[in-house]
C-alpha positions as CSV (number, residue, x, y, z in Angstrom):
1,X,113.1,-90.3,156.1
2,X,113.3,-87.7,153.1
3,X,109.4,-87.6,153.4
4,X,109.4,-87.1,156.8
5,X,111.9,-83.9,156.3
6,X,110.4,-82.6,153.4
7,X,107.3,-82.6,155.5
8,X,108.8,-80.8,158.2
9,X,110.4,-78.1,156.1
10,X,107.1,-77.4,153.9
11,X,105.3,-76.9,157.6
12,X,107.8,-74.5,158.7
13,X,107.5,-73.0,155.4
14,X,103.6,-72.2,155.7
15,X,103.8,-71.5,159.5
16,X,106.7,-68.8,158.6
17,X,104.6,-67.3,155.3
18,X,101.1,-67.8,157.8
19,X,103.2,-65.3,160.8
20,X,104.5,-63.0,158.3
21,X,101.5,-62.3,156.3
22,X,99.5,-62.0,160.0
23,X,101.8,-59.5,161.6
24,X,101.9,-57.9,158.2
25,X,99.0,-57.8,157.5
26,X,96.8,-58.0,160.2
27,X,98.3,-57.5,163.8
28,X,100.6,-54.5,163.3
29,X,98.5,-52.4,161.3
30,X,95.8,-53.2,163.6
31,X,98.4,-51.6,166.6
32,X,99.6,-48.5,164.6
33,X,96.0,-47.7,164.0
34,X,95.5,-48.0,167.6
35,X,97.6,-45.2,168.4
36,X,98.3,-46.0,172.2
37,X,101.8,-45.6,173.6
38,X,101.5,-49.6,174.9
39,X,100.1,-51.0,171.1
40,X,103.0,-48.6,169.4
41,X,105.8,-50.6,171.8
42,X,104.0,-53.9,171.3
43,X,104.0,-53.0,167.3
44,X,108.5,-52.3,167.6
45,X,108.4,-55.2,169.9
46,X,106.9,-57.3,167.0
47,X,108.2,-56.0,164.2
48,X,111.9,-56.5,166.4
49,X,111.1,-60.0,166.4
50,X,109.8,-60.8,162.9
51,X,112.8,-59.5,161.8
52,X,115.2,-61.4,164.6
53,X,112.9,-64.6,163.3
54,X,113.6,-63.4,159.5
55,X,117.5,-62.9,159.7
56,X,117.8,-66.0,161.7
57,X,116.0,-68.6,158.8
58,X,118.0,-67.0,156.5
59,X,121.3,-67.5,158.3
60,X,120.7,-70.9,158.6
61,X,119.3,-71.5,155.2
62,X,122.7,-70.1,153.9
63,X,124.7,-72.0,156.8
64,X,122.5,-75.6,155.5
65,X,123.4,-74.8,151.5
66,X,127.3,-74.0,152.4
67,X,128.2,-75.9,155.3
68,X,132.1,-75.5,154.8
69,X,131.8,-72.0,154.6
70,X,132.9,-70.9,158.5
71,X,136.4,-72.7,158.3
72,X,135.7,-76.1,159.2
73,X,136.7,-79.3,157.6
């Protein structure tokens, strides 16, 4: 079972660091270079959402590491 979660969590770990470094790297810089008012929106649209994606691991990495920490018992 451990193996099996470790797995998991190394998977998500290089599909998150694989997004990041694309949309970083590859995909928004390729629309701000465009320059068209549709790739600028799809670039904030994006960027909006690697950042939703970003806050939300981190939330529940620090929710998973103190799991008493929002009042329950």
């Amino acid at each position: 079972m451990f193996a099996i979660k470790l797995t998991l969590i190394l998977l998500g770990a290089l599909l998150y660091l694989l997004g990041t470094l694309g949309w970083l790297f590859w995909a928004g810089p390729e629309l701000l270079n465009t320059g068209t008012t549709e790739a600028l929106i799809y670039a904030f649209t994006g960027t909006c959402t690697w950042l939703l994606i970003t806050f939300g691991l981190a939330i529940n990495i620090i929710k998973k590491a103190r799991p008493m920490a929002d009042g329950g018992r």
